[in-house]
PDB file of N, CA, C and O in Angstrom:
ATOM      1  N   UNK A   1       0.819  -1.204   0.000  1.00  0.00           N
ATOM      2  CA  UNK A   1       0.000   0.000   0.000  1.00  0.00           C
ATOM      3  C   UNK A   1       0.862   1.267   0.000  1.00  0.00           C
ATOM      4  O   UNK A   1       0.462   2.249  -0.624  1.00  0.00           O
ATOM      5  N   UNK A   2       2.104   1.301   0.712  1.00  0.00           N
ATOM      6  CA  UNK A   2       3.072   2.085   0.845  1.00  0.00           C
ATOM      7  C   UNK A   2       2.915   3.112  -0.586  1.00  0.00           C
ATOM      8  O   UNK A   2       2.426   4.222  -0.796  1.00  0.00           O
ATOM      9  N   UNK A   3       3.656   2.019  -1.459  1.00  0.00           N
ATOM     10  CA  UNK A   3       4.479   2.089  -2.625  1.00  0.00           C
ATOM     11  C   UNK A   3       3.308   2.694  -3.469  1.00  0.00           C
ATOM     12  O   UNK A   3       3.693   3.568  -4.246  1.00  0.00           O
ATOM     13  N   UNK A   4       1.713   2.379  -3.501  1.00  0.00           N
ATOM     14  CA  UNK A   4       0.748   2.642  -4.279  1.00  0.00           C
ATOM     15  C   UNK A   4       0.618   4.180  -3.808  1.00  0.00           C
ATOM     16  O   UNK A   4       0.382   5.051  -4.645  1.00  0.00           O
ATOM     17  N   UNK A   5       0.815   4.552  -2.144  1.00  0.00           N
ATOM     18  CA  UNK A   5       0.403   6.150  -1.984  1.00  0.00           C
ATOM     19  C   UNK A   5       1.343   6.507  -2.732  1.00  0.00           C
ATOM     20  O   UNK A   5       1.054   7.029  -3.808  1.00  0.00           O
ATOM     21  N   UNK A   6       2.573   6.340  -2.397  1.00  0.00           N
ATOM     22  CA  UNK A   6       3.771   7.390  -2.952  1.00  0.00           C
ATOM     23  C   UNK A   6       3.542   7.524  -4.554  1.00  0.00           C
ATOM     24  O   UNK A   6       4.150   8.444  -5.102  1.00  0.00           O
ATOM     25  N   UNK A   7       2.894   6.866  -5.184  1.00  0.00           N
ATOM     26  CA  UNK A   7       2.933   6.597  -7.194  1.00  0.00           C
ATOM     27  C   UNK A   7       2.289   7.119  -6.814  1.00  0.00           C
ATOM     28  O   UNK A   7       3.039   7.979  -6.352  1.00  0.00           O
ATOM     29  N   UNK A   8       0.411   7.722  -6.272  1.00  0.00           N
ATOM     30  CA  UNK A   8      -0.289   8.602  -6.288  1.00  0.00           C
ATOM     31  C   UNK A   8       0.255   9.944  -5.898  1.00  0.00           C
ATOM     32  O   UNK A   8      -0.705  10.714  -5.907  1.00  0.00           O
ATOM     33  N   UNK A   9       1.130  10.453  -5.629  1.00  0.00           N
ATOM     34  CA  UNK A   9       1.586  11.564  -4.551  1.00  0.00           C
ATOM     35  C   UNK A   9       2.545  12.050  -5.951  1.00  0.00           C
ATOM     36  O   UNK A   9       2.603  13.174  -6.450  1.00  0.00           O
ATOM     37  N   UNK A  10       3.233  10.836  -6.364  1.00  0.00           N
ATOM     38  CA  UNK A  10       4.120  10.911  -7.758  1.00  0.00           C
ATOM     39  C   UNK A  10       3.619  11.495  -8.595  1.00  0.00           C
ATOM     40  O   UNK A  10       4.242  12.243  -9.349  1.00  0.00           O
ATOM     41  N   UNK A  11       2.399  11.291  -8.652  1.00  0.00           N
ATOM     42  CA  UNK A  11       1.843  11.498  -9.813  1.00  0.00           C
ATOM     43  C   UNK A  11       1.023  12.982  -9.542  1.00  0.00           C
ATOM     44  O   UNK A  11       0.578  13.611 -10.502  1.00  0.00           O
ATOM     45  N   UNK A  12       0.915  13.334  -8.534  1.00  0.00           N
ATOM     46  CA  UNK A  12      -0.036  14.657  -8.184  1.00  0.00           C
ATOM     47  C   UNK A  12       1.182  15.724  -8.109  1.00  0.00           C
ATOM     48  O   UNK A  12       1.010  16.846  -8.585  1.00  0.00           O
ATOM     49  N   UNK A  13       1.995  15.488  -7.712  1.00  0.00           N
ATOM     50  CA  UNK A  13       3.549  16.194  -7.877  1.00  0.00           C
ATOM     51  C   UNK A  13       3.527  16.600  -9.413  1.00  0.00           C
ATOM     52  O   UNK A  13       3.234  17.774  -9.639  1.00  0.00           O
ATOM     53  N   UNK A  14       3.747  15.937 -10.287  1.00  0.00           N
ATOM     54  CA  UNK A  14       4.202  15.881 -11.518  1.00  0.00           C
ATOM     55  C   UNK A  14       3.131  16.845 -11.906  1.00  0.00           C
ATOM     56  O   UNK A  14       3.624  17.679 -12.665  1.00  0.00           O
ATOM     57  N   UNK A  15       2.136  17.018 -11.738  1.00  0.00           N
ATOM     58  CA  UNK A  15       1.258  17.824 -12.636  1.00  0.00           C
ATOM     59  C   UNK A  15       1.001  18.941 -11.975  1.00  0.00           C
ATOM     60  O   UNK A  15       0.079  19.690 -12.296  1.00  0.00           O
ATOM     61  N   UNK A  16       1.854  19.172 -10.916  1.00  0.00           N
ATOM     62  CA  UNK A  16       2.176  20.185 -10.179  1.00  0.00           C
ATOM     63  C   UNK A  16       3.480  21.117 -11.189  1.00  0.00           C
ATOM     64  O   UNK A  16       3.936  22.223 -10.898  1.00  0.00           O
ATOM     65  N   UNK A  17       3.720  20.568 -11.968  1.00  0.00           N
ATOM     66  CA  UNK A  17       5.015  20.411 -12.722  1.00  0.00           C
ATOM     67  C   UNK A  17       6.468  20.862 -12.006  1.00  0.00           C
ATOM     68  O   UNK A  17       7.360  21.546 -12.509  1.00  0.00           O
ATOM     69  N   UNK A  18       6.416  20.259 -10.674  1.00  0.00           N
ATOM     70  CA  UNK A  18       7.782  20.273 -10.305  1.00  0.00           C
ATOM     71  C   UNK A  18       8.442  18.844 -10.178  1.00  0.00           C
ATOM     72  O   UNK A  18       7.717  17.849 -10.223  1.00  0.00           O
ATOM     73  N   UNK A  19       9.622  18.746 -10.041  1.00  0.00           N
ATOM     74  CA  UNK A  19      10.465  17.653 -10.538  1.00  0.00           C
ATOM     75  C   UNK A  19      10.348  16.484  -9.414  1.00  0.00           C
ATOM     76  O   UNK A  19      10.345  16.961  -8.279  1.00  0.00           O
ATOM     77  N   UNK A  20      10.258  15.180  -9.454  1.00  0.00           N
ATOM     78  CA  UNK A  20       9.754  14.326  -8.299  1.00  0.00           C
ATOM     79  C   UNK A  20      10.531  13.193  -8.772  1.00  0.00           C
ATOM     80  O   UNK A  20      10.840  13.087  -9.959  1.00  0.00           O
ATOM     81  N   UNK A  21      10.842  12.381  -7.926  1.00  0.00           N
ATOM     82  CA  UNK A  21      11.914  10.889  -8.418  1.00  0.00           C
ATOM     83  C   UNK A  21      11.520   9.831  -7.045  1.00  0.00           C
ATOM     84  O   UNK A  21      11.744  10.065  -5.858  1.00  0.00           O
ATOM     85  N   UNK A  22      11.122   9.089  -7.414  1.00  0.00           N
ATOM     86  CA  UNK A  22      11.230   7.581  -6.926  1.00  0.00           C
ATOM     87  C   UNK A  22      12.210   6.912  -6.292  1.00  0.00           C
ATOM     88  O   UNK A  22      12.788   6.148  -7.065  1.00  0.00           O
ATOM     89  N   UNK A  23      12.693   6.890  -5.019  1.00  0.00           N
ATOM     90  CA  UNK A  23      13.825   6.183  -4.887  1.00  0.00           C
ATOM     91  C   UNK A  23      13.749   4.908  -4.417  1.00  0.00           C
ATOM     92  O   UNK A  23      12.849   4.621  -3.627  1.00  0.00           O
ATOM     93  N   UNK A  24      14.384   4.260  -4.699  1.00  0.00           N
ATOM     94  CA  UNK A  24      14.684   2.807  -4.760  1.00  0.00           C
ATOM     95  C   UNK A  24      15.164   2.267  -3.588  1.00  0.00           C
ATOM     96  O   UNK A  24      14.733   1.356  -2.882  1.00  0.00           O
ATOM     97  N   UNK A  25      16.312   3.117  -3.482  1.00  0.00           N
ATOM     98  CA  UNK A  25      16.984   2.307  -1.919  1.00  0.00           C
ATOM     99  C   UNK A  25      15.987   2.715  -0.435  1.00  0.00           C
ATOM    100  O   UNK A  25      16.025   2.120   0.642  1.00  0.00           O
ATOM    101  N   UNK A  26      15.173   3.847  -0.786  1.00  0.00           N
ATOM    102  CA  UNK A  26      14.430   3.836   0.494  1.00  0.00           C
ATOM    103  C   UNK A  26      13.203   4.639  -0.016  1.00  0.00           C
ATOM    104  O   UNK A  26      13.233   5.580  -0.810  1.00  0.00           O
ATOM    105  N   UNK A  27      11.875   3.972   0.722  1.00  0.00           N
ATOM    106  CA  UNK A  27      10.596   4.494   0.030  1.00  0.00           C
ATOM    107  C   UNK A  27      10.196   5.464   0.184  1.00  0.00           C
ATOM    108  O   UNK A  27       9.695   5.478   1.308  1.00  0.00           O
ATOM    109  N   UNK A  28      10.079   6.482  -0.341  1.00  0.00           N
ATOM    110  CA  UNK A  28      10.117   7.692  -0.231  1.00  0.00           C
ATOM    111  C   UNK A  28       9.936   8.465  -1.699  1.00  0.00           C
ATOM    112  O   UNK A  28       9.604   7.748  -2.643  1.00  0.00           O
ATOM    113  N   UNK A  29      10.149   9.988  -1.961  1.00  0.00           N
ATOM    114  CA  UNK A  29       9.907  10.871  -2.953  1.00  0.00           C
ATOM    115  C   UNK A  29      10.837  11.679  -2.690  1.00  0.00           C
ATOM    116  O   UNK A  29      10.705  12.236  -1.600  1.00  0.00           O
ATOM    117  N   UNK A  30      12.202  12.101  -3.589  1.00  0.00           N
ATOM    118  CA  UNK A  30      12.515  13.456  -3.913  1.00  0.00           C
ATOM    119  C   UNK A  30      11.887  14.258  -4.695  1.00  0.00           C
ATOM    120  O   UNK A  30      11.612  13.941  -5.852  1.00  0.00           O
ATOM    121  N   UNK A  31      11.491  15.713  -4.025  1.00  0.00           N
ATOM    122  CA  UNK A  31      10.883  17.074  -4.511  1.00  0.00           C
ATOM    123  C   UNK A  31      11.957  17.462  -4.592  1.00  0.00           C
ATOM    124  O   UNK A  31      12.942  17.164  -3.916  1.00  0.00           O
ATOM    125  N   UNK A  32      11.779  18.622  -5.983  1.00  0.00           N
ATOM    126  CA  UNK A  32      12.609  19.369  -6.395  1.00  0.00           C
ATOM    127  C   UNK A  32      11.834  20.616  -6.824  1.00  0.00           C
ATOM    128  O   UNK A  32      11.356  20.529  -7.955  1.00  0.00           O
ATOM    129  N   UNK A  33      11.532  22.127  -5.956  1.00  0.00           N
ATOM    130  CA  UNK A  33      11.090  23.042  -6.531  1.00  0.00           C
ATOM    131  C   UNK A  33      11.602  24.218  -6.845  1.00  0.00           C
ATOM    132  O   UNK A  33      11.969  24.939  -5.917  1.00  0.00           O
ATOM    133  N   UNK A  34      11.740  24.666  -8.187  1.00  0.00           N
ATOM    134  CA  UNK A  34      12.225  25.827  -8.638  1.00  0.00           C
ATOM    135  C   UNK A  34      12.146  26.842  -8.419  1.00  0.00           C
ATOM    136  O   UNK A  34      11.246  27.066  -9.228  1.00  0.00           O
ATOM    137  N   UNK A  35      12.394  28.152  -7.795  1.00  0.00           N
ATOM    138  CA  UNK A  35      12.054  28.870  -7.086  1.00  0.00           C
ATOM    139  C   UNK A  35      12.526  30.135  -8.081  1.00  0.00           C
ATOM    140  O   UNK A  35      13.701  30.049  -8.439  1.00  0.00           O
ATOM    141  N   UNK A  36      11.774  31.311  -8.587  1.00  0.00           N
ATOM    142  CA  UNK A  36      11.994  31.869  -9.085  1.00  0.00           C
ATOM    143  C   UNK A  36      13.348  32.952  -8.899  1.00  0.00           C
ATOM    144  O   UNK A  36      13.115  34.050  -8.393  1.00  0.00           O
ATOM    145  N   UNK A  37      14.179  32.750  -9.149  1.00  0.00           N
ATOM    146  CA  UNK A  37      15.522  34.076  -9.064  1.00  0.00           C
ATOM    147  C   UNK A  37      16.082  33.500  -8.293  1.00  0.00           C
ATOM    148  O   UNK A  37      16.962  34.240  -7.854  1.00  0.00           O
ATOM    149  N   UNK A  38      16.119  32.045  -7.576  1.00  0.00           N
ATOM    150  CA  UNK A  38      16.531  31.503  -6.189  1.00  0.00           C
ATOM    151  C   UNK A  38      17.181  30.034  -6.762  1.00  0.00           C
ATOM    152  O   UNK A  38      16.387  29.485  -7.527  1.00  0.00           O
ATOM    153  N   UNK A  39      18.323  29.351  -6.583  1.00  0.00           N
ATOM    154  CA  UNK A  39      17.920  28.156  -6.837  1.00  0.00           C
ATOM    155  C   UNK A  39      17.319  26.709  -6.258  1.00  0.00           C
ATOM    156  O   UNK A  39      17.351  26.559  -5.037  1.00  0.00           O
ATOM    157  N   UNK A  40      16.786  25.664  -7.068  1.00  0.00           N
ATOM    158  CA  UNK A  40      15.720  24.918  -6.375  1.00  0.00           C
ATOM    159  C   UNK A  40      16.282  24.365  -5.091  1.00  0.00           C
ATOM    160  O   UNK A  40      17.432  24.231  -4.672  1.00  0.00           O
ATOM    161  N   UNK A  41      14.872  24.039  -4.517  1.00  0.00           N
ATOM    162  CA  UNK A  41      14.851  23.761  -3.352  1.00  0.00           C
ATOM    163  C   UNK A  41      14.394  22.273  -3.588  1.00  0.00           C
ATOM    164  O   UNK A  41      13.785  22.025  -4.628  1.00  0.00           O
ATOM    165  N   UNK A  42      14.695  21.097  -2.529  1.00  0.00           N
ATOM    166  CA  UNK A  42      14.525  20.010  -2.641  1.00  0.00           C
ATOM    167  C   UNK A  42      14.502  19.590  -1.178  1.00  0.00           C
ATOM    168  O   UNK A  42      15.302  19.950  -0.315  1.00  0.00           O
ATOM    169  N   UNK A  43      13.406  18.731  -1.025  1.00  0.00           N
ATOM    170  CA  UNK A  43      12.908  17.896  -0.248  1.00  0.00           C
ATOM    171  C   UNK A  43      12.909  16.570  -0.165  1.00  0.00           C
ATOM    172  O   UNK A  43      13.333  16.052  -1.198  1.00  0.00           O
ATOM    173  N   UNK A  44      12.470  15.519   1.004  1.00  0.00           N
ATOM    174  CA  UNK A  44      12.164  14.169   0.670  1.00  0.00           C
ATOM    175  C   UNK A  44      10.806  13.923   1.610  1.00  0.00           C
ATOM    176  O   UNK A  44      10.631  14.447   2.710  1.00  0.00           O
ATOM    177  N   UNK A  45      10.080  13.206   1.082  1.00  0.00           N
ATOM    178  CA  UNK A  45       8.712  12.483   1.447  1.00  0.00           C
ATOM    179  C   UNK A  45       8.702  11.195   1.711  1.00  0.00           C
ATOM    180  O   UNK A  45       9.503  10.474   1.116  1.00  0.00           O
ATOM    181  N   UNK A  46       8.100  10.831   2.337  1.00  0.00           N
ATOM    182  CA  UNK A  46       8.049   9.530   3.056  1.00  0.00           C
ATOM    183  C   UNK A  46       6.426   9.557   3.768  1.00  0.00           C
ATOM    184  O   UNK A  46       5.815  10.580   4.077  1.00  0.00           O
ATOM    185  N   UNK A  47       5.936   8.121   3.925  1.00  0.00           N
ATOM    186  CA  UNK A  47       4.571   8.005   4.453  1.00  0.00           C
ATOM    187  C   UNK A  47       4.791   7.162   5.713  1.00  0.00           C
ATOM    188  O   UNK A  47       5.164   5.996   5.838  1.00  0.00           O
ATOM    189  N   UNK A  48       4.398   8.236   6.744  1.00  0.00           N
ATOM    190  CA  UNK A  48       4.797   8.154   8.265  1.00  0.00           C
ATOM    191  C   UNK A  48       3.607   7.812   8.859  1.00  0.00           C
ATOM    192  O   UNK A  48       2.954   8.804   9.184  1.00  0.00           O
ATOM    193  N   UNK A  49       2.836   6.222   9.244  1.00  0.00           N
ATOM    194  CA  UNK A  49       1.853   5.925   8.884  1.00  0.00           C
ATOM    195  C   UNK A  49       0.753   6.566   8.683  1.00  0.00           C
ATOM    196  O   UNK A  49       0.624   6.839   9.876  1.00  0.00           O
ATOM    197  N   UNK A  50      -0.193   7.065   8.191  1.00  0.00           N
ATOM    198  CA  UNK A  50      -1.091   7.469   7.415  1.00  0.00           C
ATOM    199  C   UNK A  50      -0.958   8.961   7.040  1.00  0.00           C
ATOM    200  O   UNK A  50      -1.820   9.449   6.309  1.00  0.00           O
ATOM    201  N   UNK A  51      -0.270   9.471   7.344  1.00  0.00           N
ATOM    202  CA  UNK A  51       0.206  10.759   6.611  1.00  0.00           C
ATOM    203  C   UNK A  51       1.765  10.427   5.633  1.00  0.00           C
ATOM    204  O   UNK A  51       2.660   9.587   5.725  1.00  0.00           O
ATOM    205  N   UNK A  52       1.460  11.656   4.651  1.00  0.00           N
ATOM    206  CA  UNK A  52       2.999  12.219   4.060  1.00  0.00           C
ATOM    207  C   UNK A  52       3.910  13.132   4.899  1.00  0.00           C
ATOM    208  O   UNK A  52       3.483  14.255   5.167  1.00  0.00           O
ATOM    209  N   UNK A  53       4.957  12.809   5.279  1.00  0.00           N
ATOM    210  CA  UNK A  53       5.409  14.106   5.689  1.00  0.00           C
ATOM    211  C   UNK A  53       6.697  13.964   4.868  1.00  0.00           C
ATOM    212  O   UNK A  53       7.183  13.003   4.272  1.00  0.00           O
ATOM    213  N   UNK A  54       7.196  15.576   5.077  1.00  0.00           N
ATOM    214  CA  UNK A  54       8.996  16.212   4.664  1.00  0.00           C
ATOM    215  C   UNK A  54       9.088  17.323   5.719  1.00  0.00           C
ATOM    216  O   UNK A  54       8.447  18.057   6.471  1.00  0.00           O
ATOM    217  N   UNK A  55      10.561  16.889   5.188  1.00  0.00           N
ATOM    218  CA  UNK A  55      11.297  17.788   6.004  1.00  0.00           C
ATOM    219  C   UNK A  55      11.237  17.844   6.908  1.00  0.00           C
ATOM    220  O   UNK A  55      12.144  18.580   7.296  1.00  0.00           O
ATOM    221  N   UNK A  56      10.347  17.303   8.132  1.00  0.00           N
ATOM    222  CA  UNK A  56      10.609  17.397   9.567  1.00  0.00           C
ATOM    223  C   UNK A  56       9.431  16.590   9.872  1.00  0.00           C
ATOM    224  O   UNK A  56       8.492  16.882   9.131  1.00  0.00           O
ATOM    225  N   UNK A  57       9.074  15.338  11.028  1.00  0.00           N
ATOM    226  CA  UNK A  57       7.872  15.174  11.161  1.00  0.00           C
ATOM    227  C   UNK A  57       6.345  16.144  11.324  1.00  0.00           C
ATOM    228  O   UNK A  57       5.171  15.808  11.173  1.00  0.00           O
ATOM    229  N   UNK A  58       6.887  17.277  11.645  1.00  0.00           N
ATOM    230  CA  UNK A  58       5.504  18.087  12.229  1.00  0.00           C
ATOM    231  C   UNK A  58       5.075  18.626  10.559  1.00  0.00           C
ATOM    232  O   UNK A  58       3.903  18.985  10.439  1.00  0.00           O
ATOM    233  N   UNK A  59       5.765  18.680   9.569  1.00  0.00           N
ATOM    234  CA  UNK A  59       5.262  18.952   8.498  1.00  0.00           C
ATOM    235  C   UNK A  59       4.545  17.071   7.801  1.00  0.00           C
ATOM    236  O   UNK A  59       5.129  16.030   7.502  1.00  0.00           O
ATOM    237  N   UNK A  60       3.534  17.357   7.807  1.00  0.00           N
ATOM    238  CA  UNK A  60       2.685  16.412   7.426  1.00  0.00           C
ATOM    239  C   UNK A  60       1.143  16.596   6.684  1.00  0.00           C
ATOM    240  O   UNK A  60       0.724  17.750   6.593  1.00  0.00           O
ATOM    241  N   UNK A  61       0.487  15.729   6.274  1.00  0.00           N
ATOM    242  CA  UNK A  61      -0.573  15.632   5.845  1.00  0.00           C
ATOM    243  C   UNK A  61      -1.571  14.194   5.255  1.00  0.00           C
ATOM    244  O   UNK A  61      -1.101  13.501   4.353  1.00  0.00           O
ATOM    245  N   UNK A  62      -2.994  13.846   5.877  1.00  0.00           N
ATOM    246  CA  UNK A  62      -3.142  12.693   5.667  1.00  0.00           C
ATOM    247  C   UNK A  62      -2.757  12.312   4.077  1.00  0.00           C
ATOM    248  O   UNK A  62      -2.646  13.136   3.169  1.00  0.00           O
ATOM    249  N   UNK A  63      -2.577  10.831   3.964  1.00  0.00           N
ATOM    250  CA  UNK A  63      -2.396  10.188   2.726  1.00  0.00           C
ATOM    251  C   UNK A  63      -3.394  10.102   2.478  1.00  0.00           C
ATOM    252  O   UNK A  63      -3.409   9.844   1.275  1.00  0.00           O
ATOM    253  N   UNK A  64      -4.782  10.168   2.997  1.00  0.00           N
ATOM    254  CA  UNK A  64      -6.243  10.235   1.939  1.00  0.00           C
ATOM    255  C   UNK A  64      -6.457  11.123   1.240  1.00  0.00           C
ATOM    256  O   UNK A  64      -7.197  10.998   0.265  1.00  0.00           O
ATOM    257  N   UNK A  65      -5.675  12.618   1.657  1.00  0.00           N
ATOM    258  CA  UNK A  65      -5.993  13.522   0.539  1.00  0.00           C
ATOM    259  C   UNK A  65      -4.415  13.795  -0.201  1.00  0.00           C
ATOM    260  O   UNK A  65      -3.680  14.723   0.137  1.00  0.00           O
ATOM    261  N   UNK A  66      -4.114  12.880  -1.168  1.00  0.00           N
ATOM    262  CA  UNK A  66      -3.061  12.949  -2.310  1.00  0.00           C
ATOM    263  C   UNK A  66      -2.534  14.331  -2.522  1.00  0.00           C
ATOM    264  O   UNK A  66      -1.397  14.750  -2.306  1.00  0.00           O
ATOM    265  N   UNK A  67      -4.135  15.288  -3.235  1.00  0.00           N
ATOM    266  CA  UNK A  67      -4.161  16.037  -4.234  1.00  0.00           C
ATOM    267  C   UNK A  67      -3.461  17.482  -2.802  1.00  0.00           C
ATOM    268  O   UNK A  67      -2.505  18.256  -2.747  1.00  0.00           O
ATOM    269  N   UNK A  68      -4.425  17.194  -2.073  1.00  0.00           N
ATOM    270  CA  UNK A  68      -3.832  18.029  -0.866  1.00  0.00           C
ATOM    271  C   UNK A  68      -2.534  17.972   0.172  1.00  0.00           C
ATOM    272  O   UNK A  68      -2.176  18.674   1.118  1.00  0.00           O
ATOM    273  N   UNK A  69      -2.088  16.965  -0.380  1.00  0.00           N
ATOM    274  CA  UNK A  69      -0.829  16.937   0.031  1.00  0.00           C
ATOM    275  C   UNK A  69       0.525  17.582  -0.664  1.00  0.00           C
ATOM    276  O   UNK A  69       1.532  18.209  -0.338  1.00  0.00           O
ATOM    277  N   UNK A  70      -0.182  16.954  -1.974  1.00  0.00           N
ATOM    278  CA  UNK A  70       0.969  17.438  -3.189  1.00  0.00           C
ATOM    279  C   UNK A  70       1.310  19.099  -2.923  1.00  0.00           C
ATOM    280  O   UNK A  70       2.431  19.602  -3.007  1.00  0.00           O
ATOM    281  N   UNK A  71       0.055  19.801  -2.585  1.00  0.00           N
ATOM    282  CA  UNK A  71       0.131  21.129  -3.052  1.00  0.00           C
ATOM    283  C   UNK A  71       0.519  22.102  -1.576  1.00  0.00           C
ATOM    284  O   UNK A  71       0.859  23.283  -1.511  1.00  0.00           O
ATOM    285  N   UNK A  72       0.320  21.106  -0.495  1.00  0.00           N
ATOM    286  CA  UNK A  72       1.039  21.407   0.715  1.00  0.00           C
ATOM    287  C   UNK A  72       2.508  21.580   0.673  1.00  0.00           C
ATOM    288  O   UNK A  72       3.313  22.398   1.120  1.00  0.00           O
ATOM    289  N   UNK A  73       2.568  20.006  -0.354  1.00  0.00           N
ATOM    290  CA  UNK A  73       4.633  19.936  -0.298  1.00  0.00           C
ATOM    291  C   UNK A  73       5.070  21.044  -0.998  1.00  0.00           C
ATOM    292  O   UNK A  73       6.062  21.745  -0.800  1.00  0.00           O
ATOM    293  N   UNK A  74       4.223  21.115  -1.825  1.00  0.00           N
ATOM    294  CA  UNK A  74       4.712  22.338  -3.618  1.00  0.00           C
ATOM    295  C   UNK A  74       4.549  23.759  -2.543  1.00  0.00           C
ATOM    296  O   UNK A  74       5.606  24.062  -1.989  1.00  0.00           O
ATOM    297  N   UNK A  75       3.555  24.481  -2.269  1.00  0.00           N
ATOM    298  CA  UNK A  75       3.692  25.596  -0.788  1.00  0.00           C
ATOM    299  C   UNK A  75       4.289  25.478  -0.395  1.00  0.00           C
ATOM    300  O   UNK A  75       4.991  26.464  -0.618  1.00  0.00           O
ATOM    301  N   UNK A  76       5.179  24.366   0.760  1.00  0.00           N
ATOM    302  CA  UNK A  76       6.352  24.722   1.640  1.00  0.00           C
ATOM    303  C   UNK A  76       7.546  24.966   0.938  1.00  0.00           C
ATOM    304  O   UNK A  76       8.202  26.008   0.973  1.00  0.00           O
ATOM    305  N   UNK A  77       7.809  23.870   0.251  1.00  0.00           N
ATOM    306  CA  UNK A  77       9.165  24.317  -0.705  1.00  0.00           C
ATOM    307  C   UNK A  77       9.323  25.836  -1.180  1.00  0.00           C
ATOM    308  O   UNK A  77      10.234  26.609  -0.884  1.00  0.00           O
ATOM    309  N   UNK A  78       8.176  26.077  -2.017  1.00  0.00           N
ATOM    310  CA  UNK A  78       8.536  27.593  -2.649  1.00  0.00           C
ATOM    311  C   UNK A  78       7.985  28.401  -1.113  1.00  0.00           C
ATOM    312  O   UNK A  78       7.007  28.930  -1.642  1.00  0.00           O
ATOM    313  N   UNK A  79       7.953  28.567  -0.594  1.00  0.00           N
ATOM    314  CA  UNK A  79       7.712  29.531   0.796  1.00  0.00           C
ATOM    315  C   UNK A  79       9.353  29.351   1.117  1.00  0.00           C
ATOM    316  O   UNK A  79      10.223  28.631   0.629  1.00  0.00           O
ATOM    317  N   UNK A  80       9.341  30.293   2.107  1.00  0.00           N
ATOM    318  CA  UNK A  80      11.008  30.306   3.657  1.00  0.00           C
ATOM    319  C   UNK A  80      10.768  29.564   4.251  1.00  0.00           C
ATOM    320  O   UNK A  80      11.683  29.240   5.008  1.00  0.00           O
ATOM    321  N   UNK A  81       9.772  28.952   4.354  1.00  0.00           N
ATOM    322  CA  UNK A  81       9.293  27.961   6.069  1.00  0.00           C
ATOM    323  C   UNK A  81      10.456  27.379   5.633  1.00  0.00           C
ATOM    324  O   UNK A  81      11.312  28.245   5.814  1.00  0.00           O
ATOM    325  N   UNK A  82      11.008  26.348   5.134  1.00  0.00           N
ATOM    326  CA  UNK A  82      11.926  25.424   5.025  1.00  0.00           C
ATOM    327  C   UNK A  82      12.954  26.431   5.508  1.00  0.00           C
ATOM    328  O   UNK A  82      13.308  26.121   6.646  1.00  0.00           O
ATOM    329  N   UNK A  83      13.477  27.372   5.125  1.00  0.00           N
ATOM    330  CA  UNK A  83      14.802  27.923   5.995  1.00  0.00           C
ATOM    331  C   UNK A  83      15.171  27.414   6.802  1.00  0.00           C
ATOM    332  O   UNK A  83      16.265  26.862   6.911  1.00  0.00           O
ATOM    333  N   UNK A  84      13.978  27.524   7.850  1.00  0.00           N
ATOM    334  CA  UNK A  84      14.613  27.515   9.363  1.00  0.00           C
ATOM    335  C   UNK A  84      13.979  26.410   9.955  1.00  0.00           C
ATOM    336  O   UNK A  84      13.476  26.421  11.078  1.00  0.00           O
ATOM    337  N   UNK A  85      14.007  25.517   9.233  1.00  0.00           N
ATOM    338  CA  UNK A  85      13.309  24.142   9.724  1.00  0.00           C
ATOM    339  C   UNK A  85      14.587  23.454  10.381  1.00  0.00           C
ATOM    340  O   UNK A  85      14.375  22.372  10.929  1.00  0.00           O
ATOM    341  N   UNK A  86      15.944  23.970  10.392  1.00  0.00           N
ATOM    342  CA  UNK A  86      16.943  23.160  10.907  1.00  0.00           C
ATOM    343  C   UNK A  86      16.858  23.940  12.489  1.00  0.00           C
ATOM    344  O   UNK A  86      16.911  23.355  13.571  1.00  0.00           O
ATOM    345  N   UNK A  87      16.767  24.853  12.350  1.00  0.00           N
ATOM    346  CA  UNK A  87      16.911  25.806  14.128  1.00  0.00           C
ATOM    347  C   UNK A  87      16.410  25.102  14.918  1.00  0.00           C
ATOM    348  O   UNK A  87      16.357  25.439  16.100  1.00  0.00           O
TER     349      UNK A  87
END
């Protein structure tokens, strides 16, 4: 079931038209978003049981809503929030 959210999430990414990859050695999603005058920003996703999250556990969102997740991940990336997600 894992592997079926993340191809849905894959696929709601993509028509987001920012750059998304499949990785193999661990289940998960690299995001890659382009940021205008800035260069891209990149993330990883993973399904932490029944949510997606990146970049930190408290950034999350259920895996029932795909379409609303995608566009959560695509918002944080192009936003600053990620800046200071290491502090």
């Amino acid at each position: 079931m894992e592997l079926v959210l993340l191809g849905e999430l894959y696929v709601a990414l993509a028509k987001l038209g920012v750059d998304v990859e499949l990785r193999d050695s661990i289940p998960g999603l690299t995001v890659r978003v382009h940021r205008e005058g800035d260069r891209p920003v990149s993330g990883y996703v993973v399904l932490h049981g029944f949510h997606f999250t990146w970049w930190r556990v408290d950034n999350n969102h259920p895996a029932t809503d795909v379409t609303g997740s995608a566009q959560r991940i695509v918002d944080y990336l192009r936003s600053d929030l990620w800046r200071g997600a290491g502090s």
